[in-house]
C-alpha positions in Angstrom: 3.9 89.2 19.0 0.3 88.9 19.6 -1.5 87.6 22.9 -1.8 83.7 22.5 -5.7 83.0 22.2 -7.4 80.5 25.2 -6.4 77.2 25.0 -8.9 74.7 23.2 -10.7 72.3 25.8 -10.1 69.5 25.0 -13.5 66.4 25.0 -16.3 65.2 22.9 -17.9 68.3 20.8 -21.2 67.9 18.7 -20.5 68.3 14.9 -21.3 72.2 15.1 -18.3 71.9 17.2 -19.8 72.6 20.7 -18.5 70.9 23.5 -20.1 67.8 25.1 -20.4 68.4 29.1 -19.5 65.5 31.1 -22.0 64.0 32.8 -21.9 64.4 36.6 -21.2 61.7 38.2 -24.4 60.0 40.2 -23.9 58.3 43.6 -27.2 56.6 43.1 -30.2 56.6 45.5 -29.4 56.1 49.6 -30.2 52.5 49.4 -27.3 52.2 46.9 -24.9 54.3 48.5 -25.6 52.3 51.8 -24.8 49.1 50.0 -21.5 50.4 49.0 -21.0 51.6 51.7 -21.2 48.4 53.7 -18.6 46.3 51.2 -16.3 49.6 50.8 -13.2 47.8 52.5 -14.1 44.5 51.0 -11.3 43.4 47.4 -8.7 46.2 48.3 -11.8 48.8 48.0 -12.5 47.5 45.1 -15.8 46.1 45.8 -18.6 48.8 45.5 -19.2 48.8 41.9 -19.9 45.3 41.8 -22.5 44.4 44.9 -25.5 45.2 42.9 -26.6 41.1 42.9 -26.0 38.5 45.5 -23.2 37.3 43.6 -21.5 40.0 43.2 -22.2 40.5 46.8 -20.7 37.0 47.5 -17.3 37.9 45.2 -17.2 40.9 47.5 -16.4 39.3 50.6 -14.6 36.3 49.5 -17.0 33.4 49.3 -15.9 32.5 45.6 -12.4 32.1 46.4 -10.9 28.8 45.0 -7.6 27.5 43.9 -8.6 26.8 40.1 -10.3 30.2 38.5 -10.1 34.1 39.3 -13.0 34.6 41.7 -13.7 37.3 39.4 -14.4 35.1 36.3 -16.7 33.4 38.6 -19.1 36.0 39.7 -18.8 36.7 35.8 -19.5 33.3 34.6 -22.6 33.0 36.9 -24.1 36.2 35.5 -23.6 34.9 31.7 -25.5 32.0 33.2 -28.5 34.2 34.5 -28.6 36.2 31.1 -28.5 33.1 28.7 -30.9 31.6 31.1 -33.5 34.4 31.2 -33.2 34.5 27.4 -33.9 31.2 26.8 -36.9 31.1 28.8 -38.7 34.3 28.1 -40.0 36.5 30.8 -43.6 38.5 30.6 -41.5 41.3 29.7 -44.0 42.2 26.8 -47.6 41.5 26.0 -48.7 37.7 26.9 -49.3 35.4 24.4 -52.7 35.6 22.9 -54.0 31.9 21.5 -51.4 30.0 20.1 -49.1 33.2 19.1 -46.4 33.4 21.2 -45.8 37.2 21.7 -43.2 37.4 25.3 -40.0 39.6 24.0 -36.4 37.6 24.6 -36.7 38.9 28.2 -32.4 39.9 28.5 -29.9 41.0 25.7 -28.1 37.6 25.8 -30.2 36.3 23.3 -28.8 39.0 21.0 -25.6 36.4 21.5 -27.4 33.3 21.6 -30.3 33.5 19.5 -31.0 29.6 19.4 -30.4 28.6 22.7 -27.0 26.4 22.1 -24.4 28.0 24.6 -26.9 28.2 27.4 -27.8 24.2 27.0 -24.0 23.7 26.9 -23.4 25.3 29.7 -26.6 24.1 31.5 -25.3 20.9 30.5 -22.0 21.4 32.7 -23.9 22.9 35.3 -26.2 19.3 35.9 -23.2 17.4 35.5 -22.1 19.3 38.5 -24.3 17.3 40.3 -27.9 18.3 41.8 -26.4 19.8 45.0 -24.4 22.0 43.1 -26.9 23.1 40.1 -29.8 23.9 42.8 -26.9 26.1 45.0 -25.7 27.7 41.7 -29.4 28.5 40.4 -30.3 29.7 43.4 -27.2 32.1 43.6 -27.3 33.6 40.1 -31.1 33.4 39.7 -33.3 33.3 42.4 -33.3 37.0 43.0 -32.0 37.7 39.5 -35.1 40.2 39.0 -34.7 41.2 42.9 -31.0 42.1 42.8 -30.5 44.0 46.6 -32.0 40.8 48.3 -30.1 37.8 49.2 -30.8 34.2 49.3 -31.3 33.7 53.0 -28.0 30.8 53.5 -26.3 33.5 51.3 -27.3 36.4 53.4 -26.1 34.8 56.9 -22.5 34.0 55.0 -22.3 37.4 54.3 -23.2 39.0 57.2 -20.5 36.8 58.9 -18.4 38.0 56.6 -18.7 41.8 57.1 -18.8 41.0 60.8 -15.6 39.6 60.9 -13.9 42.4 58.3 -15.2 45.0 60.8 -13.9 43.8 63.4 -16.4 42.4 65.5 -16.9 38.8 66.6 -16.1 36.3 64.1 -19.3 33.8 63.8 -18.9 30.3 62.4 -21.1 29.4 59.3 -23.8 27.1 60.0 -22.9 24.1 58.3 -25.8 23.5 56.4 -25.3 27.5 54.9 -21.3 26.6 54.2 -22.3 23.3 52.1 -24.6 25.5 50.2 -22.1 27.4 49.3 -19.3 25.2 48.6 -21.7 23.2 46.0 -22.6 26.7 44.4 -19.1 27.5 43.9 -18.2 24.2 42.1 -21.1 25.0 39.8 -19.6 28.4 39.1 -16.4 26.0 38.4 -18.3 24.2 36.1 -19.9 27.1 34.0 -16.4 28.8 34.0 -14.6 26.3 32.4 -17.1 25.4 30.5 -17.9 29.3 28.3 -14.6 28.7 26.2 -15.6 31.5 24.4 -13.7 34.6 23.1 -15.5 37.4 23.6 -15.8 36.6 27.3 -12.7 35.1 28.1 -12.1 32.6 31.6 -8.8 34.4 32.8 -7.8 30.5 33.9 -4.5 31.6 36.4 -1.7 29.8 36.1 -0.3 27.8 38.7 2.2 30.9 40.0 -1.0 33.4 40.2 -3.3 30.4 42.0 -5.3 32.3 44.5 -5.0 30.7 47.9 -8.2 29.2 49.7 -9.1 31.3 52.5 -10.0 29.4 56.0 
């Protein structure tokens, strides 16, 4: 019987039937790496994908936790929100208008999805009928620093710092109240906007009332 030949690699090959290398996987610059670093016990370890924006930031260590929704679908529904609100009112991202002809480029790929505006106003809509308190928290959560993702909202920044504090084992500080009420109003406009997308291809993950997740203290 004749040798066997070298076993085929298996992976993606190019039509002349070359393989496709992998691509090696990057750690991202030191600022990154020290970000992950920082939330790398936070959700199970779970965390340091997602703490590239405040709210993922605030997901991380457990400021969107609620009784009603998947903190998850949260920190998801308030990033829908930023993208459907950045395309509906343009950035600069192109050349500025010149006279009367409008020439600023959709600024963010949600209005691919929403070309005329209508799910952002919905949900807008939910988000006012929130009430004020929670529709300035909420905007100032998901958009403030929406261009300026590694800063924080300053109330936001002193909730997490607390936060990490008391994961790390050190000193457990109480929340000023004026940063906790902040927060609490943010979250139920996150409720709001969550229960309000109803749409398919980014689905609300609504738990039932056996997979509730408990409010944390």
């Amino acid at each position: 019987m004749g040798r066997a030949g070298r076993p085929t690699r298996s992976g993606r090959r190019r039509r002349g039937g070359k393989r496709i290398s992998a691509m090696p996987y990057d750690p991202g610059n030191l600022h990154v790496q020290r970000t992950r670093a920082r939330f790398a016990r936070c959700q199970g370890g779970k965390a340091s994908q997602q703490v590239f924006d405040p709210i993922g930031r605030a997901w991380a260590v457990g400021l969107l936790e609620n009784a009603r929704i998947d903190p998850a679908v949260l920190r998801d529904a308030g990033r829908d929100y930023a993208l459907l609100y950045w395309a509906y009112y343009p950035n600069a991202a192109g050349v500025a208008d010149y006279q009367l002809d409008s020439r600023r480029g959709r600024g963010d790929a949600g209005g691919d999805e929403d070309p005329l505006g209508e799910r952002f106003k919905g949900l807008d809509a939910r988000l006012k009928d929130a009430g004020r308190a929670s529709y300035d928290a909420a905007q100032s959560l998901c958009l403030d620093f929406h261009f300026f993702p590694d800063d924080n909202p300053a109330w936001l920044g002193r909730l997490i710092d607390a936060r990490l504090a008391a994961a790390q084992g050190g000193a457990a500080r109480p929340a000023a109240a004026a940063d906790a009420a902040t927060m609490r109003a943010a979250l139920e406009g996150l409720l709001a906007l969550a229960e309000g997308r109803g749409d398919n291809r980014i689905s609300a993950r609504l738990l039932s009332d056996s997979h509730r997740v408990t409010r944390r203290a």
